[in-house]
N, C-alpha and C positions, 0 to 999 in steps of 0.2 A: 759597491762602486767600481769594483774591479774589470776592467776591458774585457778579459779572457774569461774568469772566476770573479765568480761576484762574492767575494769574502769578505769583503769590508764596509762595514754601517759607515752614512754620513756625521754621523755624532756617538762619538762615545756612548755603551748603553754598559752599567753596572762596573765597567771596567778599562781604565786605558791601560793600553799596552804598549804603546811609545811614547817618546817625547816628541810633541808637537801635533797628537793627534787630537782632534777637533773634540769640541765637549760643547759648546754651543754657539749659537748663530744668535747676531741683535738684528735686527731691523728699525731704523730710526729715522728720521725724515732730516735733521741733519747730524755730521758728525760731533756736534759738542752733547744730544742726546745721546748717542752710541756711546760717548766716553763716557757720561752720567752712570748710563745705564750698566755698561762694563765694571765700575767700580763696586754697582751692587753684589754683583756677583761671589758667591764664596762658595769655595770649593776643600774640602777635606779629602788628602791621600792616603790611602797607607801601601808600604812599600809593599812592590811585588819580587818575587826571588829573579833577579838576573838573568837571560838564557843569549848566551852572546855565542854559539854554536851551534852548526847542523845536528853535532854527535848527540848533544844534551836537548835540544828540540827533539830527536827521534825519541831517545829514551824516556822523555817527560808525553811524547805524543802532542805534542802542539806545534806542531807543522802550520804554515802560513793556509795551506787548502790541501786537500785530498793528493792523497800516492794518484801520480799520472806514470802509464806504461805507454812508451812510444814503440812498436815492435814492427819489424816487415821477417816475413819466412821466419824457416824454423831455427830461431838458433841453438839450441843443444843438438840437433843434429848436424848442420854445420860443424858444432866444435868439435864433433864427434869424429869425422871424416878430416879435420883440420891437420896441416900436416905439423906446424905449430901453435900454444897455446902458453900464452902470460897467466898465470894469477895473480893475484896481490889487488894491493887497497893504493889508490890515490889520491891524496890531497891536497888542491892549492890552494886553498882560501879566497877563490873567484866567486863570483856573487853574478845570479842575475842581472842584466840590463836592466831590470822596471823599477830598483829597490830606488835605482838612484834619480827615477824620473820625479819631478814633482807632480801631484794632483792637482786635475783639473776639472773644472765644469764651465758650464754656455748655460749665463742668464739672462734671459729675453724679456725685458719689461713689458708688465699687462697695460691696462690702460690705453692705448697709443702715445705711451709717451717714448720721451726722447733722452 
């Protein structure tokens, strides 16, 4: 379902990985059957280990989608010829724009209804 990277199922398959993510869909013709029917539902968790860090996602390898490389020219030659040069590690605990966007979809009743 993903805009850019399509890494995410509409419904949970063998495993949820967040809180709030979708595990299934009712369809009922009105809302006191979708309650009926919701209550049938039973679900069994068992917990999964924690991973509330980039550092601990890389070393478990369960990154959200694929290592993407953004590159233009040669940078090690650049650094090479540079007349200054930083190393070091930095970390502010900023997060992606998309984590905080809600998901969405467009649905288009069949039928010609209204």
């Amino acid at each position: 379902m993903g805009p850019v990277v399509h890494d995410e199922v509409c419904l949970a398959i063998d495993e949820v990985i967040c809180v709030g993510q979708a595990i299934a869909l009712i369809a009922a013709e009105s809302d006191e059957i979708a309650i009926a029917a919701e209550k049938l539902i039973q679900i069994e968790y068992e917990p999964l280990e924690a991973i509330l860090d980039l550092k601990t996602a890389i070393e478990k390898n369960t990154l959200l989608g694929p290592v993407r490389t953004m590159q233009r020219g040669d940078a090690d030659a650049a650094l090479k010829t540079a007349t200054h040069t930083f190393k070091g590690e930095l970390e502010t605990g900023a997060q992606e724009h998309w984590y905080l966007e809600t998901q969405s979809c467009l649905c288009i009743p069949g039928e010609h209804r209204k």
